[in-house]
C-alpha positions as CSV (number, residue, x, y, z in Angstrom):
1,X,59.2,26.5,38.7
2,X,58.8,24.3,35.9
3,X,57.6,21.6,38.1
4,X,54.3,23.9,39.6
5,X,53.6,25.4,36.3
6,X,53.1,21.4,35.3
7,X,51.5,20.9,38.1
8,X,48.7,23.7,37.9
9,X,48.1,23.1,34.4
10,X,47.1,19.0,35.1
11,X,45.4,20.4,38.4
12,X,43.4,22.3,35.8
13,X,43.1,19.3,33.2
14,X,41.6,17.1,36.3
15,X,39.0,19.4,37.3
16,X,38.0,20.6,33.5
17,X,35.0,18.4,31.8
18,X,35.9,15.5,29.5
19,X,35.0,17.3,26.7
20,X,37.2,20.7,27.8
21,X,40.1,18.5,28.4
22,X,40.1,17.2,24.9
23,X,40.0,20.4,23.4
24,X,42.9,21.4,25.0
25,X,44.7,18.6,24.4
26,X,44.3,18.7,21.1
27,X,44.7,22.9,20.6
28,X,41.2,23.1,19.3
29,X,39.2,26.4,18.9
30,X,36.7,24.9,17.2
31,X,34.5,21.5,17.5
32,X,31.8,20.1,15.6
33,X,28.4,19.3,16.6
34,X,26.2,17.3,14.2
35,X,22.4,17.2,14.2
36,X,21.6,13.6,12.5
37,X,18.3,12.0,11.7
38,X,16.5,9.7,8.9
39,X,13.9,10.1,6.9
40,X,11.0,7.9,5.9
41,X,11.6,8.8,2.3
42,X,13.2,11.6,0.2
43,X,10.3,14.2,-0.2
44,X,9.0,17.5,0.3
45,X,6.6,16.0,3.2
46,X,9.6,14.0,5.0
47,X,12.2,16.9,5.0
48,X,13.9,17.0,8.0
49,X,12.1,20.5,9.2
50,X,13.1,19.6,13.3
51,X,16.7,18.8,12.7
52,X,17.3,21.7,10.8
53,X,15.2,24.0,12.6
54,X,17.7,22.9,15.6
55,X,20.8,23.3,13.6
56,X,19.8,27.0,13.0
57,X,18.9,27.9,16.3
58,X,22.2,26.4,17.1
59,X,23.7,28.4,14.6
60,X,22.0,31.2,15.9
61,X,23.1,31.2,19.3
62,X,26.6,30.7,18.7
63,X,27.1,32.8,16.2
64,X,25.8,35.4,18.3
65,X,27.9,35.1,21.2
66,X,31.1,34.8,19.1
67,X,30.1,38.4,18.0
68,X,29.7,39.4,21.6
69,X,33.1,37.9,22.3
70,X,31.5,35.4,25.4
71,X,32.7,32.0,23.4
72,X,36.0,30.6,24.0
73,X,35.4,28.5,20.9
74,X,33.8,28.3,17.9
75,X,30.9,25.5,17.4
76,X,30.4,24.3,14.0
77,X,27.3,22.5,13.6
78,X,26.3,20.6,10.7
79,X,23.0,18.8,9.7
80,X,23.4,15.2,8.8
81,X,20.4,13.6,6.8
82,X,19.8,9.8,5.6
83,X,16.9,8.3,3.8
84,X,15.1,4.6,4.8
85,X,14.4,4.7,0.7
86,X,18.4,3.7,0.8
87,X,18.3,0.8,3.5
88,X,21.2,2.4,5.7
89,X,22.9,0.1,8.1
90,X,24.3,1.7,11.5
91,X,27.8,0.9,10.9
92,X,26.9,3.4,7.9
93,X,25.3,6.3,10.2
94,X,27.8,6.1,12.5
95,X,30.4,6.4,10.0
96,X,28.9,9.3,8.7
97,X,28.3,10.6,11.9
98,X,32.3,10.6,12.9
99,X,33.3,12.1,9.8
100,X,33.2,15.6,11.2
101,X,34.5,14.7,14.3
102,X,32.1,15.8,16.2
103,X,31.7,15.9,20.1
104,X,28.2,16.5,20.3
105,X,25.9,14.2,18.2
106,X,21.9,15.0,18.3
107,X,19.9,12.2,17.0
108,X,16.1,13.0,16.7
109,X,13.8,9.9,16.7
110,X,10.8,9.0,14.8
111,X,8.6,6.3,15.1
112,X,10.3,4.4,11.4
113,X,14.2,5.2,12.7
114,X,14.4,4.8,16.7
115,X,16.3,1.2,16.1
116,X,18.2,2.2,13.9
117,X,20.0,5.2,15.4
118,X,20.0,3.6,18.6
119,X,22.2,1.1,16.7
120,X,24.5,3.4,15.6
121,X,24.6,5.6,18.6
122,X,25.8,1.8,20.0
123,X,29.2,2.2,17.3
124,X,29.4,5.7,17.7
125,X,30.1,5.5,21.8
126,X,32.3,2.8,20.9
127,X,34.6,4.4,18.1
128,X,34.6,7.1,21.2
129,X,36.1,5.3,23.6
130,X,38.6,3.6,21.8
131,X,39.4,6.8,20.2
132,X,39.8,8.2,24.0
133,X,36.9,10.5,23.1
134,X,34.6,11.4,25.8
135,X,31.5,13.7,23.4
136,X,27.9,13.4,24.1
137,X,24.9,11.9,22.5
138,X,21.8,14.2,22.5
139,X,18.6,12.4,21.6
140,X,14.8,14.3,21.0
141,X,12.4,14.1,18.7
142,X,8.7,12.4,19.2
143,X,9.6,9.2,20.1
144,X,11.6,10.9,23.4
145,X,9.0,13.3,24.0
146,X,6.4,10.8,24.4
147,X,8.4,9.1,27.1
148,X,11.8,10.1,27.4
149,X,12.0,8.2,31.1
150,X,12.2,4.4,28.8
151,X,15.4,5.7,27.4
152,X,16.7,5.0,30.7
153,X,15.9,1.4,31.4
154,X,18.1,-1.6,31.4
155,X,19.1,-1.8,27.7
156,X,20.0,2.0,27.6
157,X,22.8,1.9,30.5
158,X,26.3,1.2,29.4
159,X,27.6,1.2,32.8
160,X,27.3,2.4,36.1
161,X,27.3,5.8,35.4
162,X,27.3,6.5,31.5
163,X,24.2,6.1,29.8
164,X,23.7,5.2,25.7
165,X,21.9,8.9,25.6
166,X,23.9,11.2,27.5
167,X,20.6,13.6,27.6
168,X,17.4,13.5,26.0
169,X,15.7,16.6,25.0
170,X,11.6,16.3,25.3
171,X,9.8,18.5,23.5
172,X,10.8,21.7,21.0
173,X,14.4,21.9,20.7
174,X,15.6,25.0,19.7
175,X,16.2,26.5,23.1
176,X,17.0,23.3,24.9
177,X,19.8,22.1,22.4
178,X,21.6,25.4,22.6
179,X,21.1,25.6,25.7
180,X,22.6,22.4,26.8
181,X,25.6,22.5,24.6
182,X,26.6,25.9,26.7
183,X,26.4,24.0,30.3
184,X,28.4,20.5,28.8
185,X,31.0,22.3,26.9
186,X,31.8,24.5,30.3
187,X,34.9,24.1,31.6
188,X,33.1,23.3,35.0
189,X,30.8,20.7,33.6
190,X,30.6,17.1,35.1
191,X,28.0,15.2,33.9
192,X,29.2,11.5,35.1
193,X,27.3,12.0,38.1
194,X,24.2,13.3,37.1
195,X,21.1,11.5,37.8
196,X,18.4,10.1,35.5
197,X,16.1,12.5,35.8
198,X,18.8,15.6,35.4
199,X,19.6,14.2,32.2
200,X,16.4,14.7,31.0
201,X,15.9,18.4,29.6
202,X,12.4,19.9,28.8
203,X,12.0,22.4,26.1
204,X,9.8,25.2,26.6
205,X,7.7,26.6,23.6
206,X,10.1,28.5,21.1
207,X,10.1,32.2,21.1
208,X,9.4,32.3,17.2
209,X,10.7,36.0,17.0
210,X,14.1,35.5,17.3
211,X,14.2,31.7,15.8
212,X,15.9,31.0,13.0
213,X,14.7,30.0,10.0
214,X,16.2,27.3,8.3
215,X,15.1,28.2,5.0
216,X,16.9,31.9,5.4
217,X,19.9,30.5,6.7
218,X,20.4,28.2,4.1
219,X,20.4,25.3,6.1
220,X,17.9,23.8,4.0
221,X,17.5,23.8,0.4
222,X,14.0,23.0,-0.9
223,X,16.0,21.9,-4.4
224,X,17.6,18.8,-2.7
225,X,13.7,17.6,-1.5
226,X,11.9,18.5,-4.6
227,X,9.8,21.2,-2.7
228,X,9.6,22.7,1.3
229,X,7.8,21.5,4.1
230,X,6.6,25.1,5.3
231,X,5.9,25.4,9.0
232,X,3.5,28.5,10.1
233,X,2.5,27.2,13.8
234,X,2.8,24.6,16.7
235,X,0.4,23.1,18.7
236,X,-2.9,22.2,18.3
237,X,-6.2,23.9,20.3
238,X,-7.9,20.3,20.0
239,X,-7.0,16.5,22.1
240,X,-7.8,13.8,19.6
241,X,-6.4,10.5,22.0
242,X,-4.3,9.2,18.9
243,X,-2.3,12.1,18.2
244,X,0.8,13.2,19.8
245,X,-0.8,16.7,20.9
246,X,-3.3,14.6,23.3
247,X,-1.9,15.8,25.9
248,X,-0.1,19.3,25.2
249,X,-0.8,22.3,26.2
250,X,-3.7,23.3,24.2
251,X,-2.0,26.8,22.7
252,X,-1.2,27.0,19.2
253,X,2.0,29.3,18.7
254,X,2.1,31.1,15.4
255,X,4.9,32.1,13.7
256,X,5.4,35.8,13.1
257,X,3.9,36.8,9.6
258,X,7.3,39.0,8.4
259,X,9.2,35.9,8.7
260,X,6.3,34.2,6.7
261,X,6.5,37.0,4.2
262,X,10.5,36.4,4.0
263,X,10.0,32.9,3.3
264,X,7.8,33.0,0.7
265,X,9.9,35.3,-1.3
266,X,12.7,32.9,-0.5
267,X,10.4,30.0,-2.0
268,X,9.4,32.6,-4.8
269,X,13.6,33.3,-5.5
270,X,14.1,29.3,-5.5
271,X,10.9,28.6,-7.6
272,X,9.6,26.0,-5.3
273,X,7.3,24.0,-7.2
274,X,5.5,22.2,-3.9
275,X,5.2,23.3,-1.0
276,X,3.4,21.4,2.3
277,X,2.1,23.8,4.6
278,X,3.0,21.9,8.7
279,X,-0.1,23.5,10.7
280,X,-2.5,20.6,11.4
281,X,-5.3,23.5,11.6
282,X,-4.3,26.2,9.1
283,X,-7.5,27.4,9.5
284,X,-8.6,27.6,12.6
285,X,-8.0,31.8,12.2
286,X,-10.0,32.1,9.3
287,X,-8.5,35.7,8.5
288,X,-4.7,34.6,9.1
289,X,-5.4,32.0,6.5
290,X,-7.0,34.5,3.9
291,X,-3.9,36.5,4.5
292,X,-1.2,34.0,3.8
293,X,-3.5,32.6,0.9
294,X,-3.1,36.7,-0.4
295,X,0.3,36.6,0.1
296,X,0.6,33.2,-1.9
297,X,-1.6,34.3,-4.7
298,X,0.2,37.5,-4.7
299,X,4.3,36.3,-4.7
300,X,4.1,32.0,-5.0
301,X,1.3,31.9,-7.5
302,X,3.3,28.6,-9.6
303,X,3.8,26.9,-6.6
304,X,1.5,23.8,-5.6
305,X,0.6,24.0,-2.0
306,X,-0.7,21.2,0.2
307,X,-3.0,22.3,3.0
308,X,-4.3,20.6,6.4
309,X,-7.4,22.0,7.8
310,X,-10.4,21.2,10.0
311,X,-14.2,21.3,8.3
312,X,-15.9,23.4,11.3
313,X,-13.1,25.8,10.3
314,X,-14.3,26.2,6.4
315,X,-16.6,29.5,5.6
316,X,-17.7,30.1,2.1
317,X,-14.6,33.4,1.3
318,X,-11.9,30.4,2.7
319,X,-13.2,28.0,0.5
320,X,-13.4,30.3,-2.7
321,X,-10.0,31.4,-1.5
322,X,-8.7,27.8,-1.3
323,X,-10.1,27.2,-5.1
324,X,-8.3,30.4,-6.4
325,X,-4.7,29.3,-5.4
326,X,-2.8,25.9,-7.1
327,X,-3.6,23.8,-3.7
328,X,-5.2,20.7,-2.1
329,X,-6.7,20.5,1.4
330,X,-6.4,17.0,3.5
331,X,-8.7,16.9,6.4
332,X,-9.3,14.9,9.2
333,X,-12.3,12.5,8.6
334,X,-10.6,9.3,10.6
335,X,-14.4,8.3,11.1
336,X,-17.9,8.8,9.7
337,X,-19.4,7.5,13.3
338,X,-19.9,10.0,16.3
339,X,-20.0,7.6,18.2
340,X,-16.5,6.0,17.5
341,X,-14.9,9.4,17.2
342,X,-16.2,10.6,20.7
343,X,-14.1,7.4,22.1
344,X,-11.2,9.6,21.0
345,X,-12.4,12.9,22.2
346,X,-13.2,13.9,18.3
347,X,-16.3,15.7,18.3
348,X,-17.7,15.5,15.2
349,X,-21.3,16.4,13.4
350,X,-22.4,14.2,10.6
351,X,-24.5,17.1,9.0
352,X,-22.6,19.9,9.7
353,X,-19.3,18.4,7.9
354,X,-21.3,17.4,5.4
355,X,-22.8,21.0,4.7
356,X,-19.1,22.3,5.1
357,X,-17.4,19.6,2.5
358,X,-20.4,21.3,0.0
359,X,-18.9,24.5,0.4
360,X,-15.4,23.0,-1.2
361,X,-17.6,21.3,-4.0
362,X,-19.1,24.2,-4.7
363,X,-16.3,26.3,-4.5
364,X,-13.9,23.7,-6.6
365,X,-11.3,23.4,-4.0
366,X,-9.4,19.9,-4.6
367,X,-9.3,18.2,-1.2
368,X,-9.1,14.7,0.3
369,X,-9.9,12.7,3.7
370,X,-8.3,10.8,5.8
371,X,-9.5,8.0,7.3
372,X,-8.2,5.3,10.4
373,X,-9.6,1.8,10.8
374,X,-8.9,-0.1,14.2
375,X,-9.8,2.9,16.1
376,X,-11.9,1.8,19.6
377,X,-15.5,1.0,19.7
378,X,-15.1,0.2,15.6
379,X,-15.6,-2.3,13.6
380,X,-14.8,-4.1,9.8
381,X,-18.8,-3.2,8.7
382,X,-18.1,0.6,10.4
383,X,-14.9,1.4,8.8
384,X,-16.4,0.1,5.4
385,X,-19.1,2.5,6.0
386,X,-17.0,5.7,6.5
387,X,-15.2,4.4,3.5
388,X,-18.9,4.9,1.6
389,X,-19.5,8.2,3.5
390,X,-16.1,9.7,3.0
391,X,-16.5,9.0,-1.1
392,X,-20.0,10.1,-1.1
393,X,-18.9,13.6,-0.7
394,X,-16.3,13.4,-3.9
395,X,-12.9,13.8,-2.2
396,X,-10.0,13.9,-4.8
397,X,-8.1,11.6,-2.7
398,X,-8.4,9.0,0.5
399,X,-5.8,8.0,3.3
400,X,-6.5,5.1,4.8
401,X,-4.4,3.9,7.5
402,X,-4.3,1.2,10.8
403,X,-4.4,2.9,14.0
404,X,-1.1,3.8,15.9
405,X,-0.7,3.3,19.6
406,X,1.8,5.7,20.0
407,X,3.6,6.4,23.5
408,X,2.8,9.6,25.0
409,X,-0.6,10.1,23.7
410,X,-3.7,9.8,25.7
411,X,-4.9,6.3,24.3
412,X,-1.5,4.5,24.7
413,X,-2.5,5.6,28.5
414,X,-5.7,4.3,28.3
415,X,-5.4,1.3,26.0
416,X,-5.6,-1.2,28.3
417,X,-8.6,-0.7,29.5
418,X,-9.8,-0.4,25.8
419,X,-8.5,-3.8,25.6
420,X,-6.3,-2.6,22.5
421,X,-3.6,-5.1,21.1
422,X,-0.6,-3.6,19.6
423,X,3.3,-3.3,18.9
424,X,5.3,-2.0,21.6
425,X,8.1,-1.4,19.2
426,X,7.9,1.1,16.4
427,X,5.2,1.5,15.0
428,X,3.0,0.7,17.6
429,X,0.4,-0.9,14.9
430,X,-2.9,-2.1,16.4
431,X,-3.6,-5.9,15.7
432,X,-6.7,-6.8,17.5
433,X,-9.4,-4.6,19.6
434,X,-12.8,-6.3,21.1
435,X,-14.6,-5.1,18.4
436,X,-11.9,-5.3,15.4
437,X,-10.3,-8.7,14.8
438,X,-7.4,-9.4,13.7
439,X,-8.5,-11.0,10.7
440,X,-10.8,-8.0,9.9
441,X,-8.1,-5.3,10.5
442,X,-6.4,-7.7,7.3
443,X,-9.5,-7.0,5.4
444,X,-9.7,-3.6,6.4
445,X,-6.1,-3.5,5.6
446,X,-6.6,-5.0,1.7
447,X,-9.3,-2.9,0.9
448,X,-7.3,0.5,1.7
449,X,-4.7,-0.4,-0.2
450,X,-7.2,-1.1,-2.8
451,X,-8.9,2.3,-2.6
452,X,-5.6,3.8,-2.8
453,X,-4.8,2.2,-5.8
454,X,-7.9,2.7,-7.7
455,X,-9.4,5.9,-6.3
456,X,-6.2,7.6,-5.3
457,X,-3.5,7.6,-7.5
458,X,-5.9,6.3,-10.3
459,X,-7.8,9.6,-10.0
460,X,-10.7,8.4,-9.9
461,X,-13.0,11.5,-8.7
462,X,-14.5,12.8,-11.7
463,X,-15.8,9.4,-12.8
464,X,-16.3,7.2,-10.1
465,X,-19.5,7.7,-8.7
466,X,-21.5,7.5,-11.6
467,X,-19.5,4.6,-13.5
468,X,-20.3,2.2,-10.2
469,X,-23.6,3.1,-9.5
470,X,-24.6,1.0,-12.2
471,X,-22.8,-2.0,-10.5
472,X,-25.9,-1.3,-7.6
473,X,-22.8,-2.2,-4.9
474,X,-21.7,0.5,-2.3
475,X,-18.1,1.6,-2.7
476,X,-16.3,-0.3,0.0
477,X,-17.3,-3.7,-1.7
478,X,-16.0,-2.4,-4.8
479,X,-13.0,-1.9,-3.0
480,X,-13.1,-5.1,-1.5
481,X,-13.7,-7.1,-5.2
482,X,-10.9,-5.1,-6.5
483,X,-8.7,-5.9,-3.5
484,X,-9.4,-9.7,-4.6
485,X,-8.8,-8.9,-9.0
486,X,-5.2,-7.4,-7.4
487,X,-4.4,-10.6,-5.7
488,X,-4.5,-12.6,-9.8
489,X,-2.3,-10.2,-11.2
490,X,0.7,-8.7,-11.0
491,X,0.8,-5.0,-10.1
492,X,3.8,-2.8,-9.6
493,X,4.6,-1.3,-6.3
494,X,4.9,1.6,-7.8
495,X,2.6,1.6,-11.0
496,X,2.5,4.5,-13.7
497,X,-1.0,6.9,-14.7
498,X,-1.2,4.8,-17.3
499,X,-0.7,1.0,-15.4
500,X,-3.4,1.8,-13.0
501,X,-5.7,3.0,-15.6
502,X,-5.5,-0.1,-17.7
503,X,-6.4,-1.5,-14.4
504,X,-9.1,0.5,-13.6
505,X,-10.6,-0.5,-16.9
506,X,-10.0,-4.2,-17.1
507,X,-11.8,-4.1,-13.7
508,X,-15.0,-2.0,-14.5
509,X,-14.9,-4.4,-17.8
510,X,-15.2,-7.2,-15.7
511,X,-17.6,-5.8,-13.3
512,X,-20.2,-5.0,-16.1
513,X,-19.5,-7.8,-17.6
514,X,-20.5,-9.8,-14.8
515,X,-23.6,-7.6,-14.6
516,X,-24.9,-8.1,-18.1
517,X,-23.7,-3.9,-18.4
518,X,-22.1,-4.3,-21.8
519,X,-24.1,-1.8,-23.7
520,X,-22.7,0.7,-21.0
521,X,-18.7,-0.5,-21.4
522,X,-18.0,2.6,-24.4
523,X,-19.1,4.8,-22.0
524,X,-17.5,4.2,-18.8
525,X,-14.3,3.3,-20.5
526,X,-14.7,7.0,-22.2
527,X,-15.4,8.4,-19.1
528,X,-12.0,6.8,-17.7
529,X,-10.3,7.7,-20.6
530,X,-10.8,11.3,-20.9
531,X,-10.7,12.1,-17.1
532,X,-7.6,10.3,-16.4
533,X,-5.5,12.6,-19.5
534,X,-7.0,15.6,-18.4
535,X,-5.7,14.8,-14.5
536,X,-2.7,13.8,-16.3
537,X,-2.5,17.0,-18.0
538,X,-3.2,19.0,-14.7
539,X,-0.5,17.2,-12.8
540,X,2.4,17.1,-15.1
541,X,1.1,19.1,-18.7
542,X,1.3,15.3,-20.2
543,X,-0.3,15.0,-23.5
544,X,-2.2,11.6,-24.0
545,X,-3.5,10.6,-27.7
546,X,-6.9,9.3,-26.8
547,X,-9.2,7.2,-28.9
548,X,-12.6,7.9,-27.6
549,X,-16.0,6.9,-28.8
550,X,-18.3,10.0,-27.3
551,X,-17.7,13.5,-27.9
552,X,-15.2,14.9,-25.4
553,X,-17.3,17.9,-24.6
554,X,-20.5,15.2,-24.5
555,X,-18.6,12.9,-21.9
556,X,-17.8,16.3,-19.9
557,X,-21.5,18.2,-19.6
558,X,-23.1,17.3,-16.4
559,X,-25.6,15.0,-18.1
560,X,-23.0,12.3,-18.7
561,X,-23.0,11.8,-15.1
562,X,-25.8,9.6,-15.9
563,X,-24.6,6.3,-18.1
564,X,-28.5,5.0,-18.8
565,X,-29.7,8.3,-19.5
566,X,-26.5,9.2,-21.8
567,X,-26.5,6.4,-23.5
568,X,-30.1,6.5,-24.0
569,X,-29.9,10.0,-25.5
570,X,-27.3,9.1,-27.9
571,X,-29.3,6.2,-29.8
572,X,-28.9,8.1,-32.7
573,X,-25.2,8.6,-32.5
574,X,-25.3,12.4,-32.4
575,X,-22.7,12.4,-29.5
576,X,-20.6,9.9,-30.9
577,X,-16.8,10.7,-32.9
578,X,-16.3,9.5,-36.6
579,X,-14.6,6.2,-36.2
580,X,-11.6,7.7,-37.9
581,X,-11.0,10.9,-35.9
582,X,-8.7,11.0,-33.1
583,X,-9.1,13.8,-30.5
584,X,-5.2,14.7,-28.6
């Protein structure tokens, strides 16, 4: 008797999956899933929003059926989160990794930490097997869902029938994971003869009533990040060819507003000091955005909030709506030619963005562009002139950045024909096209980070325009000059307010120097000096003891805005502060 009962139970044991077996082996109830990825840095914008929102739906799922009774375990999930500020090895991740000994691991993979993880996914199958461990490796994120069928060439196979990625998950995860971990922790489960393309699992679009959040939960905590990365949609209504939603479905999803009402008085309860909003077109339903704007002004009014929109989008109430909340807008420039833009099915009117940018002025929202050089059909002189467009219309900031081949978009499909040059590997950086050089992508490439320096994080805004109109140069060769004064001295990589505006005024100093501008030198460097404290002041309530020459309230009335004329005006010194006074 003793024999069969031995018998039936190995019988059992042979036809249970690896993973089942194990369990019983080992008695467990209970086994650990982790949900691991890396960050490009440690900030609100870089908050590891997909992991989590995975490890909640997990939750979700599994806690539910354990009410129902339908589990015959327990999962415990956990959300493991490294930085690329730190310079983590593999050995390191996958240590980290195997401390919960887990037998599920879901890696999600960006563009900055696919070789990385795929590293330490190497160590963790190892540690497996000589552990006699048979778990699985889930891997999604962008970099699968822009081709999850190279995850399966030569490099990725272990042997004939295990793969480094057990399953890869393309598109949203929060139904797919769950779902997944149900079938391959099933005592019938086999998954050593599963083919390629069964291994590959295709999430649907997340049924946001029932999702998670994991703000709510408590998987995340905004306190650890220094502010929350706040999603209010997916998808995207429009097909730009460089963006990853090139070729989705065309339907944005939004998210239901009584779960965005419970998370802003859960970023209200933590005092959440910034907060950046994930919905590349916020405003593409004007009177959804005046509502959570309401809302904001209403329960989260000493939170910052950062904003992306589209300009055909903007009305005259959005924009005064935008100006009555602590909040900056970034929108989409990428271009200031139609013609460059229509090569990646951007339509875009020169006039009509202007006229809706004027609205913001006019309104005082604080907003900034972005810009892309290397983009097909451009050129050095083009991206120099959307540099002079884009700063004509007194943006508080500029991102500049090389154009991204990235897999799964419409121009990685068509980039050959464009006759585009780039990195295969992460991050798919452009280094030639016909009409952008090499060498001129450098220059393109010096004079951003110029701008970003100078303009930027020096502030620059409030005084720029007028302060190098008297150069008679157009702002992209000011960029470019300063890009060469950088090169003779040394700058910090990460320079204060205060380094950049020495800078900024050993630069201008030069500049109208050079010009024979002297007589003008008080009152640009006043105009640098008072504008930078009072940005100071605005971002941080930083007190700066300034020594000026002009009147504050002189340097700040519109006619200031005019160096010859101001200075012309005050030949008689009425404007000017007694030599002793200094104004805090």
């Amino acid at each position: 008797m003793t024999i069969f009962v031995i018998l039936l139970i190995l019988t059992a044991l042979i036809q249970l999956a690896p993973s089942a077996k194990i369990m019983l082996k080992l008695g467990m109830k209970q086994i650990s899933a982790v949900v691991c990825t890396i960050l490009a840095e440690t900030s609100p914008q870089a908050l590891p929003l997909g992991a989590a929102c995975v490890v909640s739906a997990i939750k979700n799922r599994f806690l539910l059926q354990n009410i129902q009774k339908n589990n015959p375990f327990e999962l415990r999930t956990s959300l493991c989160v490294l930085s690329m500020e730190k310079k983590p090895e593999a050995h390191e991740i996958a240590r980290k990794i195997l401390e919960t000994k887990p037998l599920a691991v879901c890696l999600s993979l960006f563009v900055w930490n696919r070789p990385l993880l795929e590293k330490a996914a190497h160590l963790i199958k190892k540690q497996w097997k000589n552990d006699g461990i048979e778990g699985f490796i889930i891997c999604g994120g962008p970099e699968v869902t822009a081709d999850p069928a190279s995850f399966f060439t030569e490099e990725y196979i272990l042997s004939e029938s295990e793969y480094l990625f057990d399953f890869l998950v393309s598109g949203t995860g929060e139904k797919a994971v769950p779902d997944l971990l149900e079938k391959v922790f099933s005592p019938a489960f086999n998954h050593h003869n599963l083919t390629m393309d069964k291994r590959i699992v295709y999430g649907g679009e997340t049924d946001h009533d029932v999702s998670a959040s994991p703000y709510l939960d408590h998987t995340l905590d905004p306190d650890e990040y220094g502010g929350a990365l706040w999603e209010l949609a997916r998808g995207c209504p429009f097909k730009c060819s460089y963006c990853y939603e090139s070729k989705g479905s065309k339907k944005v999803v939004y998210f239901p507003m009584e779960r965005i009402r419970q998370e802003i008085e859960f970023f209200a309860e933590k005092k959440v000091s910034q907060i950046f909003v994930l919905d590349p077109t916020y405003n593409a339903d004007v009177n959804r955005a005046l509502t959570i704007i309401s809302l904001i002004k209403e329960k989260l009014s000493g939170s910052f909030f950062h904003f992306e929109c589209r300009a055909e989008f903007i009305t005259t109430q959005l924009a005064k709506a935008f100006a009555s909340i602590p909040c900056s807008l970034q929108i989409g420039l990428q271009s200031s030619n139609e013609k460059v833009l229509a090569l990646v099915n951007r339509p875009f009117n020169t006039k009509e963005f202007k006229r809706k940018i004027a609205l913001l002025n006019e309104s005082g929202a604080v907003f900034g562009f972005d810009l892309i050089y290397g983009l097909p059909g451009d050129t050095l002189a083009g991206f120099m002139e959307s540099i002079n467009s884009a700063v004509s219309l007194y943006p508080n900031h500029l991102e500049l950045f090389r154009l991204s081949v990235l897999p799964g978009t419409d121009l990685h499909d068509r980039a050959q024909d464009l006759g585009l040059v780039y990195d295969v590997k992460p991050p798919y950086l452009v280094h030639s096209t016909p009409s952008f050089s090499e060498q001129d992508l450098l220059k393109a490439e010096k004079t951003a980070q110029a701008c970003n320096v100078f303009y930027s994080q020096g502030r620059a805004v409030s005084w720029f325009v007028p302060v190098v109109k008297l150069l008679r140069i157009n702002y992209s060769k000011f960029f470019e000059k300063f890009s060469q004064f950088m090169e003779f001295i040394t700058v910090s990589s990460c320079p204060s307010s205060a380094d950049i505006e020495n800078l900024q005024k050993d630069f201008i100093t030069a500049q109208y120097t050079e010009k024979k501008l002297q007589q003008y030198l008080p009152w640009a460097q006043d105009m640098i000096s008072l504008y930078s404290a009072l940005a100071r002041y605005e971002a941080d309530r930083s007190d700066t003891l300034l020594h000026l020459r002009y009147k504050p309230e002189a340097l700040m009335d519109v006619f200031a805005l005019d160096g010859i004329s101001f200075c012309k005006m005050n030949k008689q010194g009425k404007y000017n502060v007694p030599a002793s006074k200094l104004i805090l």
